[in-house]
RODO-810242 format. One record per residue: x, y, z of N, C-alpha, C in turn; residue in one letter; residue number from 1. Coordinates in Angstrom, 1 decimal. Layout:
    n_x    n_y    n_z   ca_x   ca_y   ca_z    c_x    c_y    c_z type seq
      X      Y      Z      X      Y      Z      X      Y      Z    A NUM
...
END
This chain:
    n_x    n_y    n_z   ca_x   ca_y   ca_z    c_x    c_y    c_z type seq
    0.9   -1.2    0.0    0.0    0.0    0.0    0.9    1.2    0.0    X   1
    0.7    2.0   -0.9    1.5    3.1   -1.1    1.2    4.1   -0.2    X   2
    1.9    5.6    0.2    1.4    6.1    1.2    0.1    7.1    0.8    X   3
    0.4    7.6   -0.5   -1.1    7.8   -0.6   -2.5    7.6   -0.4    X   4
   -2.2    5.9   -0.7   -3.8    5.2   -0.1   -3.5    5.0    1.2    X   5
   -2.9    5.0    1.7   -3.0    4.7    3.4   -3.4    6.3    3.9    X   6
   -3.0    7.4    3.6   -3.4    8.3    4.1   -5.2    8.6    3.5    X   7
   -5.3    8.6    2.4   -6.4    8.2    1.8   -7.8    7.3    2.9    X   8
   -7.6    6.1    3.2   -8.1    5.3    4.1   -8.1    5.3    5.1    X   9
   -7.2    6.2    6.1   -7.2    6.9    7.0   -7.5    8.2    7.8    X  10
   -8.2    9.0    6.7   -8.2   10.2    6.3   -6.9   11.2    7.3    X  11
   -6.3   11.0    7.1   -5.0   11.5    7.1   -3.9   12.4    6.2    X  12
   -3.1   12.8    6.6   -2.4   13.4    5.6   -0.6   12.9    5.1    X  13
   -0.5   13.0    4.5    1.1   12.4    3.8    1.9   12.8    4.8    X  14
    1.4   14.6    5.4    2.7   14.7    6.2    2.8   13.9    7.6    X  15
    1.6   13.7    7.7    1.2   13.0    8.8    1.6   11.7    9.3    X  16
    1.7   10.8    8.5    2.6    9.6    8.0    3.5    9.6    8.0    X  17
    4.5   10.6    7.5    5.6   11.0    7.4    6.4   11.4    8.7    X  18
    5.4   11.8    9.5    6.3   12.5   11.0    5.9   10.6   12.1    X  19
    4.9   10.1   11.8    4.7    8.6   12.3    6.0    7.8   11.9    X  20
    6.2    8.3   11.2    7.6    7.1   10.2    8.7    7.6   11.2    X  21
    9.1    9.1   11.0   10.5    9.8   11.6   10.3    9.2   13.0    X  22
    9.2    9.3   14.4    8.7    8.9   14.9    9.3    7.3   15.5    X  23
    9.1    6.2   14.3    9.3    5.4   14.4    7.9    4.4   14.9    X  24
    6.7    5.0   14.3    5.7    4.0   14.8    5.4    2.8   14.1    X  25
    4.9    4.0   12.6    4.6    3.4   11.4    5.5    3.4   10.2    X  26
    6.5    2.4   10.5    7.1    2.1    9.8    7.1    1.6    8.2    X  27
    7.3    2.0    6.9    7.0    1.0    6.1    8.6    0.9    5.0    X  28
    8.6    0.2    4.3    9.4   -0.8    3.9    9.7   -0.1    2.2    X  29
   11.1    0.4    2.1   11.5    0.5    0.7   11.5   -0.2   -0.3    X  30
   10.9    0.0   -1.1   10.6   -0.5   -2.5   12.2    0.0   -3.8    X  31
   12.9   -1.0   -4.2   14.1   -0.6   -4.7   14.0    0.7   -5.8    X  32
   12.6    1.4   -6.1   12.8    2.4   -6.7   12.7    3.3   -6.2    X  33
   12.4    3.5   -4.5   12.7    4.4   -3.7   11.4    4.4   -3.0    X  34
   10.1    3.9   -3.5    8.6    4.3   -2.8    8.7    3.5   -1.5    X  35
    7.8    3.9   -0.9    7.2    3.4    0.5    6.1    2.9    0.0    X  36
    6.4    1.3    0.6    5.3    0.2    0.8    5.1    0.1    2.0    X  37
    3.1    0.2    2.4    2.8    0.2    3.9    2.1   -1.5    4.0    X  38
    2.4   -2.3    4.9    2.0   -3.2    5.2    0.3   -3.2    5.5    X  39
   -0.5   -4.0    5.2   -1.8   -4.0    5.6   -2.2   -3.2    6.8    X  40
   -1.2   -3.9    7.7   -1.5   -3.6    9.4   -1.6   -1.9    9.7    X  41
   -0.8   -1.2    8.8   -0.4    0.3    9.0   -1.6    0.7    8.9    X  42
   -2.4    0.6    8.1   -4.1    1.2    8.3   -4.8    1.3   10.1    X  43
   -4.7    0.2   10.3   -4.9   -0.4   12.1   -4.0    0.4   12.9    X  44
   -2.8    1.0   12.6   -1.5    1.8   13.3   -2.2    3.1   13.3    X  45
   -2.5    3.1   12.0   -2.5    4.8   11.7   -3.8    4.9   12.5    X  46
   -5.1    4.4   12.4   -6.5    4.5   13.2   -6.5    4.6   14.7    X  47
   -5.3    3.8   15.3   -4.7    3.6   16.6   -4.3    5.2   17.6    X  48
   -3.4    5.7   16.3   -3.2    7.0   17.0   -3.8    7.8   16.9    X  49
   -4.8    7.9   15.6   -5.3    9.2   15.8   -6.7    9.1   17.1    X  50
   -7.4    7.9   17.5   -8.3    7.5   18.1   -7.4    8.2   19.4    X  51
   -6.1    7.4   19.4   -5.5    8.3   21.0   -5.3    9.6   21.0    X  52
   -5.2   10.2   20.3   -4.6   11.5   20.1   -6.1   12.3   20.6    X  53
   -6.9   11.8   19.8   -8.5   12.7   20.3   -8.5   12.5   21.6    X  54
   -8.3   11.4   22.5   -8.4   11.4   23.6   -7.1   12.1   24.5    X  55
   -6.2   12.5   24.0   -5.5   13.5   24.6   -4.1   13.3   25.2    X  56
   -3.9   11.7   24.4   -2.8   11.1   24.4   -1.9   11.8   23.4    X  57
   -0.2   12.1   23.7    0.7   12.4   22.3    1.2   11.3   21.6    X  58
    1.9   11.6   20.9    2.3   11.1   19.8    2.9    9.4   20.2    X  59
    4.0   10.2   21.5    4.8    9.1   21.7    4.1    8.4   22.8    X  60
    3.2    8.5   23.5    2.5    7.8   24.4    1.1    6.6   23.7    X  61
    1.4    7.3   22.0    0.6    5.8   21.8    1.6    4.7   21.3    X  62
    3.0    4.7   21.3    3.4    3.8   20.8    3.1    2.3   21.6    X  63
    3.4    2.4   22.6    3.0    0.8   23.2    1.6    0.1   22.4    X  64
    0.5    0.6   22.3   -0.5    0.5   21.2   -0.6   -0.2   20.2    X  65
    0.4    1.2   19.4    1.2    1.1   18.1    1.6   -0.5   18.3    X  66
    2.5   -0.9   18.9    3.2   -1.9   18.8    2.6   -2.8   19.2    X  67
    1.9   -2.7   20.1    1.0   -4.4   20.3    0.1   -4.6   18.8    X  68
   -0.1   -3.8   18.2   -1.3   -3.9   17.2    0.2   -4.5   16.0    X  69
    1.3   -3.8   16.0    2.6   -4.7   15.3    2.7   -5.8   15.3    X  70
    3.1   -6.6   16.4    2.8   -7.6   17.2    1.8   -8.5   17.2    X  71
    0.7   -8.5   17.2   -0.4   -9.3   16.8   -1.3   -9.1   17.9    X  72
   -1.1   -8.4   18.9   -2.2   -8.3   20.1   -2.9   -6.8   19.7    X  73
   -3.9   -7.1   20.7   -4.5   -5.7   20.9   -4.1   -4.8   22.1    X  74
   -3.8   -5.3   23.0   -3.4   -4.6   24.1   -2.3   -5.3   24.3    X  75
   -1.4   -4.2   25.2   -0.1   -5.1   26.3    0.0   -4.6   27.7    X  76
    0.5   -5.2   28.3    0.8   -4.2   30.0    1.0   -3.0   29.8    X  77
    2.0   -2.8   28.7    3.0   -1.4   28.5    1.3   -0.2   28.0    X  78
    0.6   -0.5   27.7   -0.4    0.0   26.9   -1.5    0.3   28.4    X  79
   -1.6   -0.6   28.9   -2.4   -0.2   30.3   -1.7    0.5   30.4    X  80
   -0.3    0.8   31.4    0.4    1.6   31.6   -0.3    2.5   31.2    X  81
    0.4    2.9   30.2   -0.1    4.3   30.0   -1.2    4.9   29.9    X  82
   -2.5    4.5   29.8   -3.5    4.3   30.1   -3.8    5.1   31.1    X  83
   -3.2    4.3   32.5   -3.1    4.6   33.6   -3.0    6.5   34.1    X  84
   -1.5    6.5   33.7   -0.4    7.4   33.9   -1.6    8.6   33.2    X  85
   -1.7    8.9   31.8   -2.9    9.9   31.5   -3.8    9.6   32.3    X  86
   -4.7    8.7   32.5   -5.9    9.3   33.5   -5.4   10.3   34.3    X  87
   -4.4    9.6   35.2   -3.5   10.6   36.5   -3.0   11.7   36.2    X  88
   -2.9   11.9   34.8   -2.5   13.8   34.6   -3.9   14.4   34.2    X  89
   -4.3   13.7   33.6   -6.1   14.2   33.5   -6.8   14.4   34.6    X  90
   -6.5   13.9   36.0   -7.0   14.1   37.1   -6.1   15.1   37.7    X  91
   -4.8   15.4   37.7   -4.0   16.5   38.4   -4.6   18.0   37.1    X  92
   -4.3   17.9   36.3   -5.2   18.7   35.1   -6.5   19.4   35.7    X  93
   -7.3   18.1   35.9   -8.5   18.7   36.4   -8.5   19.9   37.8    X  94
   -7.9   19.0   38.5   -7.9   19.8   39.9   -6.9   21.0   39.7    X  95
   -6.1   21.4   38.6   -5.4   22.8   38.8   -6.0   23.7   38.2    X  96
   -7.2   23.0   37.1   -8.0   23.9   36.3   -9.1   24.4   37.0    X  97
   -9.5   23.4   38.1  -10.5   23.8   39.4  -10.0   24.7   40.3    X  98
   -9.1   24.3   41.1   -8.6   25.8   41.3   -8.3   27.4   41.0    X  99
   -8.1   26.8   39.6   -8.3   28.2   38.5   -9.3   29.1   38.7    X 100
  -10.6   27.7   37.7  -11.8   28.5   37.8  -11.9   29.1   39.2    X 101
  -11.6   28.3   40.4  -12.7   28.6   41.8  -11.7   30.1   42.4    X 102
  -10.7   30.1   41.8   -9.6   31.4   41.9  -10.1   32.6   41.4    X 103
  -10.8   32.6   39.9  -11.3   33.5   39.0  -12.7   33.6   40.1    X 104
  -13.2   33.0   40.4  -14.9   32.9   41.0  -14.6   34.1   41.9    X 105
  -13.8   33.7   42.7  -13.6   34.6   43.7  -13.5   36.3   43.4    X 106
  -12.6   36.5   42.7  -12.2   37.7   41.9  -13.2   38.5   41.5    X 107
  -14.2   37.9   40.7  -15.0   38.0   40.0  -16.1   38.7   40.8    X 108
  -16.1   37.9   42.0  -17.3   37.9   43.2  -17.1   39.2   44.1    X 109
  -15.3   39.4   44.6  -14.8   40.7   45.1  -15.2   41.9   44.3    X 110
  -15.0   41.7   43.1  -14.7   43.3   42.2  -16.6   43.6   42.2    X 111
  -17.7   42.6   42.1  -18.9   42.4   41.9  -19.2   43.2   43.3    X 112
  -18.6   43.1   44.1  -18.8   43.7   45.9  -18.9   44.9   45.6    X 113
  -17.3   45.7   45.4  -17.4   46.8   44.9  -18.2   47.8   44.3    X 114
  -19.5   48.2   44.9  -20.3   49.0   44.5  -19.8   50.3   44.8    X 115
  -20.0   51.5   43.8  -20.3   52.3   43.9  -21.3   53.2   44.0    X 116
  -21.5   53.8   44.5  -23.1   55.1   44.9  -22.6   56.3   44.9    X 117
  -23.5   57.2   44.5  -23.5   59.0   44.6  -23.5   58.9   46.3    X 118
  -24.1   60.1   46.2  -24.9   60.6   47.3  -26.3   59.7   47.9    X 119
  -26.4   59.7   49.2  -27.4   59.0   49.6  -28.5   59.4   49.1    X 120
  -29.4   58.9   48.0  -30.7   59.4   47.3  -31.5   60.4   48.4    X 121
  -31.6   60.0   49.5  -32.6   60.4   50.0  -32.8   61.9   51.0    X 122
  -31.2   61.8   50.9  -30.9   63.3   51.7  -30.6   64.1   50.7    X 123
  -30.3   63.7   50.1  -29.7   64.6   48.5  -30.8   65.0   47.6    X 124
  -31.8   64.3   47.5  -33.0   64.5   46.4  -34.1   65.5   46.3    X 125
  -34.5   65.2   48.0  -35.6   65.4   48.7  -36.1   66.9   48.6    X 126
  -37.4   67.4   47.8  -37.1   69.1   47.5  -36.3   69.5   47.1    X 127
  -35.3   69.4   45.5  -34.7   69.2   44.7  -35.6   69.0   43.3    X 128
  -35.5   70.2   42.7  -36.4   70.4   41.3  -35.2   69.3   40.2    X 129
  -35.6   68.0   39.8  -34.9   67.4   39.0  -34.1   68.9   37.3    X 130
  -32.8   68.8   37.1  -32.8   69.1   36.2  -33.4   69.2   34.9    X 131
  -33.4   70.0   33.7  -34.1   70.0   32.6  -33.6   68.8   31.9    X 132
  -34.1   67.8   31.8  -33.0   66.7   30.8  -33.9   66.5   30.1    X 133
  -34.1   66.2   28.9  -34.8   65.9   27.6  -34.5   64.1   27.5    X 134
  -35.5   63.5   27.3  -35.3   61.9   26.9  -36.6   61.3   26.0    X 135
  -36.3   60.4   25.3  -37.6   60.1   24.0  -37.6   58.7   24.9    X 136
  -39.5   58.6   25.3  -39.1   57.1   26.3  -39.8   56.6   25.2    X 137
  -39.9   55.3   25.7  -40.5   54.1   24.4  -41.6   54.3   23.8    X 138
  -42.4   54.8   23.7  -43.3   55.7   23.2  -43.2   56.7   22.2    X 139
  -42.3   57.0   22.2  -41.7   57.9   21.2  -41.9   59.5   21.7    X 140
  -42.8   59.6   22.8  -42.5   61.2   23.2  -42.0   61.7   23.6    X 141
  -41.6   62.8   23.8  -40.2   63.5   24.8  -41.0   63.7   26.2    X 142
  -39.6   63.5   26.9  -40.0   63.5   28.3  -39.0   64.3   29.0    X 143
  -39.1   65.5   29.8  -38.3   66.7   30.2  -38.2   66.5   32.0    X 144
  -37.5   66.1   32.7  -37.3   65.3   33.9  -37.7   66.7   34.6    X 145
  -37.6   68.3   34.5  -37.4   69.0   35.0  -39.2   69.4   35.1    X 146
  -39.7   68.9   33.6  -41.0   69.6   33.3  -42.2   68.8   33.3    X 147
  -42.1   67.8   34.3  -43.1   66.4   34.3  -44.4   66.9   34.2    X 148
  -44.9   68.2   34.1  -46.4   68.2   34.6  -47.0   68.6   35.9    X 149
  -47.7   69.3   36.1  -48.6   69.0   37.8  -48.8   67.7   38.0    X 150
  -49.1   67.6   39.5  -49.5   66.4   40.4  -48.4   65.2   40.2    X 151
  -48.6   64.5   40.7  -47.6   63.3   40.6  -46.9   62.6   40.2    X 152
  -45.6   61.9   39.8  -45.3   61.1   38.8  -44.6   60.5   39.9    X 153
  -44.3   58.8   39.5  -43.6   58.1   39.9  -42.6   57.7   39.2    X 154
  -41.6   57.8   39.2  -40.0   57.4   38.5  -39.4   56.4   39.0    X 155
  -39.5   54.7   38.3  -38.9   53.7   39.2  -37.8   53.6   38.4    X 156
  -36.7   54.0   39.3  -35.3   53.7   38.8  -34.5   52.3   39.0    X 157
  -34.1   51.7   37.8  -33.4   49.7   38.3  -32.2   50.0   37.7    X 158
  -31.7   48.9   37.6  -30.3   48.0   36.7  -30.7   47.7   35.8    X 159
  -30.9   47.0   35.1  -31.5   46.2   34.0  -32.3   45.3   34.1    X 160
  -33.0   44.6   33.0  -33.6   43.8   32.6  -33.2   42.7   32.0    X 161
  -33.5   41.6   31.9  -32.8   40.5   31.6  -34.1   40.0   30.1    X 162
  -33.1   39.2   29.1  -34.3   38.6   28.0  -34.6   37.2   28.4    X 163
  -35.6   36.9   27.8  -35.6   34.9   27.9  -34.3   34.1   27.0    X 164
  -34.1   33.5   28.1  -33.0   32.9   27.5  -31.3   33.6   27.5    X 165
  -31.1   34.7   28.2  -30.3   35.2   28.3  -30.0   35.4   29.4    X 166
  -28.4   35.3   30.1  -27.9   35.1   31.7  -28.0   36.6   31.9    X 167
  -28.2   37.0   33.0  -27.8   38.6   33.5  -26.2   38.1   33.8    X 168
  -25.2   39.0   33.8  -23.8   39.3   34.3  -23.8   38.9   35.9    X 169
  -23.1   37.5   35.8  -22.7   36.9   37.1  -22.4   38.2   38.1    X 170
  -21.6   39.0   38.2  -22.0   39.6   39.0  -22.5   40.6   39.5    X 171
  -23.9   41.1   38.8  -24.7   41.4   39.1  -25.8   40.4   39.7    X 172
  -25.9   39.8   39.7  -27.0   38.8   40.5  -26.0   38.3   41.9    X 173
  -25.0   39.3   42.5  -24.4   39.1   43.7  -24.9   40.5   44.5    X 174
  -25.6   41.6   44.0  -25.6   42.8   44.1  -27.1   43.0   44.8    X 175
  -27.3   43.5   45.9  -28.8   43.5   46.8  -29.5   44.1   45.9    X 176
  -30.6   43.7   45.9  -31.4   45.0   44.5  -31.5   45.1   43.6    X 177
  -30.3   44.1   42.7  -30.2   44.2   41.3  -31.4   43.3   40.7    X 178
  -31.6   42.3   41.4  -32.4   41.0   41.1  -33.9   41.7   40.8    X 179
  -34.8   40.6   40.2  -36.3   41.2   40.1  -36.8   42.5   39.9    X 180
  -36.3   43.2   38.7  -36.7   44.0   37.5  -38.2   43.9   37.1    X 181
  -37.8   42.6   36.3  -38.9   42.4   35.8  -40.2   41.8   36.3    X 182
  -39.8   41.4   37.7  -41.3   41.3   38.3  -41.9   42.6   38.7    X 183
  -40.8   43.8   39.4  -41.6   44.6   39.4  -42.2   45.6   38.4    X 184
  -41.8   45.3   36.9  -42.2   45.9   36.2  -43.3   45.6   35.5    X 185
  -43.8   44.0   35.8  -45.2   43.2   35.5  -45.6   43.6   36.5    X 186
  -45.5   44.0   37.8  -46.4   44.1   39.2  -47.2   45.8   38.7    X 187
  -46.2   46.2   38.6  -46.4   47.8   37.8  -47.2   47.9   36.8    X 188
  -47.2   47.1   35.9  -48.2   47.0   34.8  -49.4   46.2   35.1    X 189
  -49.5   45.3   36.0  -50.7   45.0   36.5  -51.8   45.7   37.3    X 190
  -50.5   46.4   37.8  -51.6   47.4   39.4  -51.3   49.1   38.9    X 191
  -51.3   49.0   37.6  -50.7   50.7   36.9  -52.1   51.5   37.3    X 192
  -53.3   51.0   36.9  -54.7   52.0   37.0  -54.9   52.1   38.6    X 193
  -54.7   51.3   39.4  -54.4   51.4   41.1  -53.4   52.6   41.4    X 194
  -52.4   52.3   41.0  -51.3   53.6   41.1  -51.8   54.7   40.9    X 195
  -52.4   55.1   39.9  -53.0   56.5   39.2  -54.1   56.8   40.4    X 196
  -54.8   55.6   40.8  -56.1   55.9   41.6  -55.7   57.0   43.0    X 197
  -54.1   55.7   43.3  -53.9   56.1   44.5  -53.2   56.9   44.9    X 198
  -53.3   58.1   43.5  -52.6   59.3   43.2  -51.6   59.4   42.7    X 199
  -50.9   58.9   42.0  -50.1   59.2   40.5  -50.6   59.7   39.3    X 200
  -50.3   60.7   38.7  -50.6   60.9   37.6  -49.7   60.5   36.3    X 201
  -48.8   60.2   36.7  -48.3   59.0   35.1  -46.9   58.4   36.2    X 202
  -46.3   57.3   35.7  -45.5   56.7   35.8  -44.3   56.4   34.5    X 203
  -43.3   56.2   35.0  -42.3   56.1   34.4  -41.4   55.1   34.9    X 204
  -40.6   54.0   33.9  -39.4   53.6   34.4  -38.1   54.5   33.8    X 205
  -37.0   54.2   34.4  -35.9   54.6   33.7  -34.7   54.0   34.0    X 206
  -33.8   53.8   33.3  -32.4   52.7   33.5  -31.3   53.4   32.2    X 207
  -30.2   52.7   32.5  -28.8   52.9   31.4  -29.2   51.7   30.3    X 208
  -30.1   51.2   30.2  -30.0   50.4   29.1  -31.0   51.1   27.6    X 209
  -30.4   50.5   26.6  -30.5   51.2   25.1  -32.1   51.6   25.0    X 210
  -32.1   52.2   24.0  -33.7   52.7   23.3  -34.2   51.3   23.2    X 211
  -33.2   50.1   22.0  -34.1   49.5   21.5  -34.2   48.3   22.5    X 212
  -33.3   48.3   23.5  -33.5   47.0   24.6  -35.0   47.8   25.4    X 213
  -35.2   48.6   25.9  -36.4   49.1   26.1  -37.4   49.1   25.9    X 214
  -37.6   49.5   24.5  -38.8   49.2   23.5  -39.2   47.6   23.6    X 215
  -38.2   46.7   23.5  -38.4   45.3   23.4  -39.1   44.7   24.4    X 216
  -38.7   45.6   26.0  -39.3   44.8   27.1  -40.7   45.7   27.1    X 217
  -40.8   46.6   26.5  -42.1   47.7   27.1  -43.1   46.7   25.8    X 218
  -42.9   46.1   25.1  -43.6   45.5   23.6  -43.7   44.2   24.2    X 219
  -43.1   43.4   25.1  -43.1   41.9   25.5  -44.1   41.9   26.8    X 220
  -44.1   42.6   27.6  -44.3   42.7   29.0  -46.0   44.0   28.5    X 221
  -46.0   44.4   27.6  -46.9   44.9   27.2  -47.5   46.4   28.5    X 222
  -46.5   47.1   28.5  -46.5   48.0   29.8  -47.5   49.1   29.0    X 223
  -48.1   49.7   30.0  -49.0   50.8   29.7  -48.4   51.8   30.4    X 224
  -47.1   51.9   30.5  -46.8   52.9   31.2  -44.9   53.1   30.0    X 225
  -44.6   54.2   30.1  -43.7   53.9   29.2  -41.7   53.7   29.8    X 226
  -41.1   53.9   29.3  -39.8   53.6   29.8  -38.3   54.6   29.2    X 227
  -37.9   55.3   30.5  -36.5   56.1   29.5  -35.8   55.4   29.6    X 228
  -34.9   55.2   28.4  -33.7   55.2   28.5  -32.8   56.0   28.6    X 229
  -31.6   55.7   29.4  -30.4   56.9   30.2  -29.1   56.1   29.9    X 230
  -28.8   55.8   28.5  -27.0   54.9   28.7  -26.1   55.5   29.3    X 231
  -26.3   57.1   28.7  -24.8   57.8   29.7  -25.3   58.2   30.7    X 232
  -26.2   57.4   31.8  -26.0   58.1   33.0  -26.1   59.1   33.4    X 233
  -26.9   59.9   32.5  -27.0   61.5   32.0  -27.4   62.2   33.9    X 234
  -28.9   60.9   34.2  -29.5   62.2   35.2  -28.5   61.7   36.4    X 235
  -27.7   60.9   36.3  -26.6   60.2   37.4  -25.8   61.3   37.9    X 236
  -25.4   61.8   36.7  -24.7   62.5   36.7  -24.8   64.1   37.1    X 237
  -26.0   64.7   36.4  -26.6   66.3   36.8  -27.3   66.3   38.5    X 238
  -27.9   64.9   38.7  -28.5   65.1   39.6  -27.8   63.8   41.1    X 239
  -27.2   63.2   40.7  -26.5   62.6   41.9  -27.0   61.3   42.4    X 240
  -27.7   60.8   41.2  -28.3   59.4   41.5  -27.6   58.3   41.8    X 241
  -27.7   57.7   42.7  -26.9   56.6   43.3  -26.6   55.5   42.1    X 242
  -25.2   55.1   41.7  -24.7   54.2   40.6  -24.4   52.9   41.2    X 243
  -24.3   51.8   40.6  -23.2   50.9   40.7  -22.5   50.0   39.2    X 244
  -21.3   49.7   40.1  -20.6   49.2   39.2  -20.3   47.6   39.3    X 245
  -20.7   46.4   38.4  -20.5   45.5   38.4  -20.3   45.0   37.3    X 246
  -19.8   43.9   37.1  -19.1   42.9   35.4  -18.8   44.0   34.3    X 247
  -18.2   44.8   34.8  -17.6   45.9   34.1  -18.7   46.9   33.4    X 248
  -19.7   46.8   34.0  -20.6   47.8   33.6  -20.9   48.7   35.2    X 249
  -21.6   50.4   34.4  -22.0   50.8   35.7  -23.2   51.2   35.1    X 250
  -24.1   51.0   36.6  -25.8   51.0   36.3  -26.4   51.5   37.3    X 251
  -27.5   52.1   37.2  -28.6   52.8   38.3  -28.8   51.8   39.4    X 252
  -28.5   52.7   40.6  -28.7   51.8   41.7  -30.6   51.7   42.1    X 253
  -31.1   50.8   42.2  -32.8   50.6   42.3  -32.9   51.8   43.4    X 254
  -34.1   52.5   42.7  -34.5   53.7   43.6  -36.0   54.2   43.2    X 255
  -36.6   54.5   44.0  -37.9   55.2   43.2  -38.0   57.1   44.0    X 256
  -38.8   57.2   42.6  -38.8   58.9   43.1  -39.9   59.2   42.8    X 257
  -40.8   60.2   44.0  -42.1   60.4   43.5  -41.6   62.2   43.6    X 258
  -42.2   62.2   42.5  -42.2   63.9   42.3  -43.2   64.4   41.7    X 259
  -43.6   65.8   42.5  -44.8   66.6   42.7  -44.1   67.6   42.2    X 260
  -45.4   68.2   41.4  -44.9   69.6   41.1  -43.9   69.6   40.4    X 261
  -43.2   69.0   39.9  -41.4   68.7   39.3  -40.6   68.9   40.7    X 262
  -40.8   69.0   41.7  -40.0   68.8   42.6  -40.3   67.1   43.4    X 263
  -38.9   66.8   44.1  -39.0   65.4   45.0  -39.7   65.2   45.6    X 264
  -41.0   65.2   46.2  -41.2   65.0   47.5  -41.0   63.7   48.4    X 265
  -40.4   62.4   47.8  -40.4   61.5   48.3  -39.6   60.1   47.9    X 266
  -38.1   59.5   47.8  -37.2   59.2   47.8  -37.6   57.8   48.2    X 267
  -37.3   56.7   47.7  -37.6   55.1   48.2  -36.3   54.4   47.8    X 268
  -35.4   54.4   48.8  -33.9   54.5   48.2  -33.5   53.7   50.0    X 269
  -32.8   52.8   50.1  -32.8   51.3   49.2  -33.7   50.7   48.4    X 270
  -34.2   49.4   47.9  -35.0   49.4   47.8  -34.2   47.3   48.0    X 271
  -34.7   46.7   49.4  -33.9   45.2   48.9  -35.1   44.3   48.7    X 272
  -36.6   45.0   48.1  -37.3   44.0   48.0  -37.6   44.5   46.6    X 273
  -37.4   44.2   45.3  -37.7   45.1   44.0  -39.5   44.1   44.3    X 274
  -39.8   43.0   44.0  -40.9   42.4   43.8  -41.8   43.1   44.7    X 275
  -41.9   43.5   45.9  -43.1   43.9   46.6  -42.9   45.4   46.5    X 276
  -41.9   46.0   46.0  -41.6   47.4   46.1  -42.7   47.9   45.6    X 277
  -44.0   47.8   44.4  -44.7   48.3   43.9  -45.6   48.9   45.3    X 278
  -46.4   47.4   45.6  -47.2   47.6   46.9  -46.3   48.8   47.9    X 279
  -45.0   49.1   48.0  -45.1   49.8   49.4  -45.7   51.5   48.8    X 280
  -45.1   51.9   47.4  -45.5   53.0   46.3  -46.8   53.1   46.9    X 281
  -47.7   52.1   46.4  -49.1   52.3   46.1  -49.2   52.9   47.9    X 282
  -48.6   52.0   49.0  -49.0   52.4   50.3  -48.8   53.8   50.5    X 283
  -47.8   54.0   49.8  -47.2   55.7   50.5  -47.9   56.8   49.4    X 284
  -48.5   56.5   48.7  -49.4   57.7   48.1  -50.6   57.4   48.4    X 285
  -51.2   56.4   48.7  -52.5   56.3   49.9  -52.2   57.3   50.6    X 286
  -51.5   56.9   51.6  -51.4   57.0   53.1  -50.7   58.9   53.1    X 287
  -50.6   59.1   51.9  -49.8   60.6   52.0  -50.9   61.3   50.6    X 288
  -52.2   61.2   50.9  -53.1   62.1   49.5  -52.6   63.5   49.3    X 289
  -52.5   64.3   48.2  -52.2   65.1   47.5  -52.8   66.3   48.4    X 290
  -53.7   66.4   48.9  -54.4   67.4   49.4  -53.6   67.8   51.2    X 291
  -52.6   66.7   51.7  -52.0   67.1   52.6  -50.0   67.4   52.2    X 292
  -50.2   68.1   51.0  -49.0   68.4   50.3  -48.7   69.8   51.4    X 293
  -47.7   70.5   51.8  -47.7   71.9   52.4  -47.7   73.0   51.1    X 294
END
């Protein structure tokens, strides 16, 4: 068998055979016009190593193999051997790669710690005319943070949103507050005509994530209320809204703001329950009607 067809039948390459020969595995036999003649067996040789090789054996650790399949056996001691010996670096392998990852975990988990915040929302906000900022929320209208309107608005400020089928950034899901977005933005959209009852006159979300990631969730979740987007942090920044920073992003720390008049009257900053946070809203504009404003 010439080495053509053996590479052929092996799907293999010439050069490939050629470094097995230097090697000394697969040997084959000079023909007095100079060709290489491969013995039958060489097909069984060459199948031999490349089967080890996928499993993560080298070159020279399949020869014991190689040579029992020479020889007329299928296996030899020398072949367990080695066998053996790789499992055992596959198992030290494993456990240096585990320590890796559980090394990186750690890292990952400290820098995730590292939050940053402005000013405490609540001392800083409070009777504070938001600045003029101009924003087009998912709706397509402009919305002037400075110029909301009379009577009430509610501004629930989050982190993000997550899609189906998509992970949120490991560490943000280490971060108090970051979690459950989107329940309270279905709790919001369920109890939105309650809200208004219980004196709000429009509601608003707003976050650092894009126009059209916005649009997506205000179109899926089917909100009757609409949503700004803020990527650069814009009112973060004029007005002192509490940030943080995690998996190399920084994002709105969860806060809500009820503002009267275009001024604060009322700050909900921590916030470590996002899912019931709606209900406490709805309680604190009950419990505080419009008509005992000073």
């Amino acid at each position: 068998m010439r080495v053509g067809e053996l590479a052929r039948r092996t799907g293999t390459t010439v050069r490939a055979l050629r470094y097995y020969e230097a090697a000394g595995l697969v040997v084959p036999r000079r023909l007095s016009n100079g060709y290489r003649e491969y013995e039958p067996v060489a097909e069984r040789q060459v199948a031999q190593i490349r089967e080890l090789m996928a499993l993560g054996l080298s070159v020279e650790e399949t020869r014991p193999f190689v040579e029992s399949i020479g020889n007329g056996d299928d296996v030899c001691a020398a072949a367990v051997a080695t066998f053996r010996s790789t499992v055992r670096g596959l198992q030290q392998r494993i456990g240096e790669l585990t320590a890796q990852r559980d090394a990186l975990d750690a890292r990952i988990d400290a820098a995730a710690r590292q939050v940053m915040t402005g000013p405490p929302a609540a001392g800083s906000l409070l009777g504070v005319r938001l600045p003029a900022l101009r924003f087009y929320a998912t709706d397509g209208r402009p919305v002037d943070l400075g110029d909301l309107g009379p009577g009430r608005t509610v501004v629930f400020v989050y982190p993000l949103t997550g899609r189906p089928g998509v992970d949120l950034p490991r560490g943000l899901l280490e971060v108090a507050g970051a979690r459950g977005t989107t329940d309270q933005a279905i709790w919001l959209r369920d109890h939105h005509a309650e809200i208004l009852a219980a004196g709000a006159a429009r509601v608003y979300g707003l976050s650092a994530q894009s126009t059209g990631y916005q649009r997506e969730l205000a179109h899926r979740l089917r909100l009757p209320y609409p949503l700004i987007p803020d990527p650069r942090l814009t009112l973060a920044a004029a007005a002192g809204l509490p940030t943080l920073t995690t998996a190399d992003m920084t994002l709105y720390d969860r806060l809500t703001l009820v503002i009267t008049d275009d001024v604060v009257e009322h700050v909900f900053h921590p916030i470590p329950d996002p899912a019931a946070h709606p209900l406490d809203v709805m309680r604190w504009l009950t419990q505080h009607p419009r008509n005992r404003i000073p």
